[in-house]
C-alpha positions as CSV (number, residue, x, y, z in Angstrom):
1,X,-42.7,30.8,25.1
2,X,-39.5,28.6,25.7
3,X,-38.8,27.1,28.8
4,X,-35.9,29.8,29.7
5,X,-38.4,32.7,29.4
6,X,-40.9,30.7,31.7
7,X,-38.4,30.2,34.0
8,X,-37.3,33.6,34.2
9,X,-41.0,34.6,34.4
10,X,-41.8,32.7,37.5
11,X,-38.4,33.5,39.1
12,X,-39.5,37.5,38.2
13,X,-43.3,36.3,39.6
14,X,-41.8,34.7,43.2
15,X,-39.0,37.4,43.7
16,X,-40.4,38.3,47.2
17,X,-39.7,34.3,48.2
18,X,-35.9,34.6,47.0
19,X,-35.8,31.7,44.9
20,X,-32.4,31.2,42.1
21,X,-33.7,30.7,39.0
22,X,-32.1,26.9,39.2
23,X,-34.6,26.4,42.2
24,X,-37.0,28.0,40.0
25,X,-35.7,25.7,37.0
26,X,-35.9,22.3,39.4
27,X,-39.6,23.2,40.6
28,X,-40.6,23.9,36.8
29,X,-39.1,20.2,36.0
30,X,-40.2,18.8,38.9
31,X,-43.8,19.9,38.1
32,X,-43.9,18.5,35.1
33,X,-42.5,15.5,35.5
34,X,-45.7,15.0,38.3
35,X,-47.8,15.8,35.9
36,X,-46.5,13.5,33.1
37,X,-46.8,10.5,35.8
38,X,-50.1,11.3,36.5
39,X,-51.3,11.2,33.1
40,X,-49.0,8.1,32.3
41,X,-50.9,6.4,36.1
42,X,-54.6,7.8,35.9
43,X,-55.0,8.8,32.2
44,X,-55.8,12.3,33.3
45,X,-54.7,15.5,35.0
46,X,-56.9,18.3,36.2
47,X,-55.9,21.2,37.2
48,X,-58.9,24.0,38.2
49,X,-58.9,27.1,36.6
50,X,-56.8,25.8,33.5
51,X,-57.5,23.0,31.5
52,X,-57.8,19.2,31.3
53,X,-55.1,16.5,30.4
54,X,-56.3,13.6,29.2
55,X,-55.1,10.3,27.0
56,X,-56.6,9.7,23.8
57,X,-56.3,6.4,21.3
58,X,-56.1,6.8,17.9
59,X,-57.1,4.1,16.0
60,X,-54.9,2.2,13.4
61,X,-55.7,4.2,9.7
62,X,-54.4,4.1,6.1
63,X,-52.9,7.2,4.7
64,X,-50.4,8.5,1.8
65,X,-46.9,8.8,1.7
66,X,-47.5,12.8,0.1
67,X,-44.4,12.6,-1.9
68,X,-45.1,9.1,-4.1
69,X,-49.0,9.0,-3.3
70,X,-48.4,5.3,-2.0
71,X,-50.9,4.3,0.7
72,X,-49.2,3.5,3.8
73,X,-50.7,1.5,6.9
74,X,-50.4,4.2,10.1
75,X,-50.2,1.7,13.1
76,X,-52.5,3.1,15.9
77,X,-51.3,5.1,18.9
78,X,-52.1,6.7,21.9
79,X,-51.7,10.9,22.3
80,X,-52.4,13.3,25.5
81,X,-55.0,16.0,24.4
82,X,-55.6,19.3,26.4
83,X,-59.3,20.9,27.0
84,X,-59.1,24.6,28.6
85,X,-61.6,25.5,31.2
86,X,-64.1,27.9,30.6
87,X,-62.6,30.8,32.3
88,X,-59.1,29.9,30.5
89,X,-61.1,30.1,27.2
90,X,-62.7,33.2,27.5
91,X,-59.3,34.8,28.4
92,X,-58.3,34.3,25.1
C-alpha cells in the first residue's frame, strides 16, 4: 500500500465525519510524525491491538563488498524494529 491509497482508505473509512482527503492527508502525517518523535524521545512506541516500535543497536561488523569479495568494516548503527501483537499476528 502507498501512502495515496491509505489516504484514500481512511478518507473512504471516516466519510460520515466529512473530512477532505488533505485533512485526511495532514492527520495521516501528523500521526506519524508523533510517532517518529516518540520513538526518537522514549525508544519505544506502543500502540494496543497492533504492534510494538522499538530502537535497536546494531553492533559495528565486518562484511564483503559482494562484487570484489573485499572485507569492508560496517560502522555500527541504530534501526527501529516492529513486533505485532498477538491478535495482529493471528490475523494474518
Amino acid at each position: 500500500m502507498k501512502k495515496q491509497e491509505l489516504i484514500d482508505a481512511v478518507a473512504k473509512k471516516c466519510a460520515k465525519y466529512e473530512l477532505s482527503k488533505a485533512a485526511v492527508k495532514d492527520l495521516i502525517e501528523a500521526t506519524f510524525e508523533e510517532i517518529m518523535k516518540a520513538i526518537k524521545k522514549e525508544k519505544k512506541f506502543q500502540m494496543p491491538g497492533f504492534g510494538t516500535f522499538s530502537v535497536k543497536t546494531r553492533k559495528a561488523r565486518t562484511g564483503r563488498n559482494p562484487q570484489t569479495g573485499e572485507e569492508i568494516k560496517i560502522k555500527a548503527s541504530k534501526t527501529v524494529s516492529f513486533k505485532p501483537a498477538s491478535n495482529f499476528k493471528e490475523m494474518l
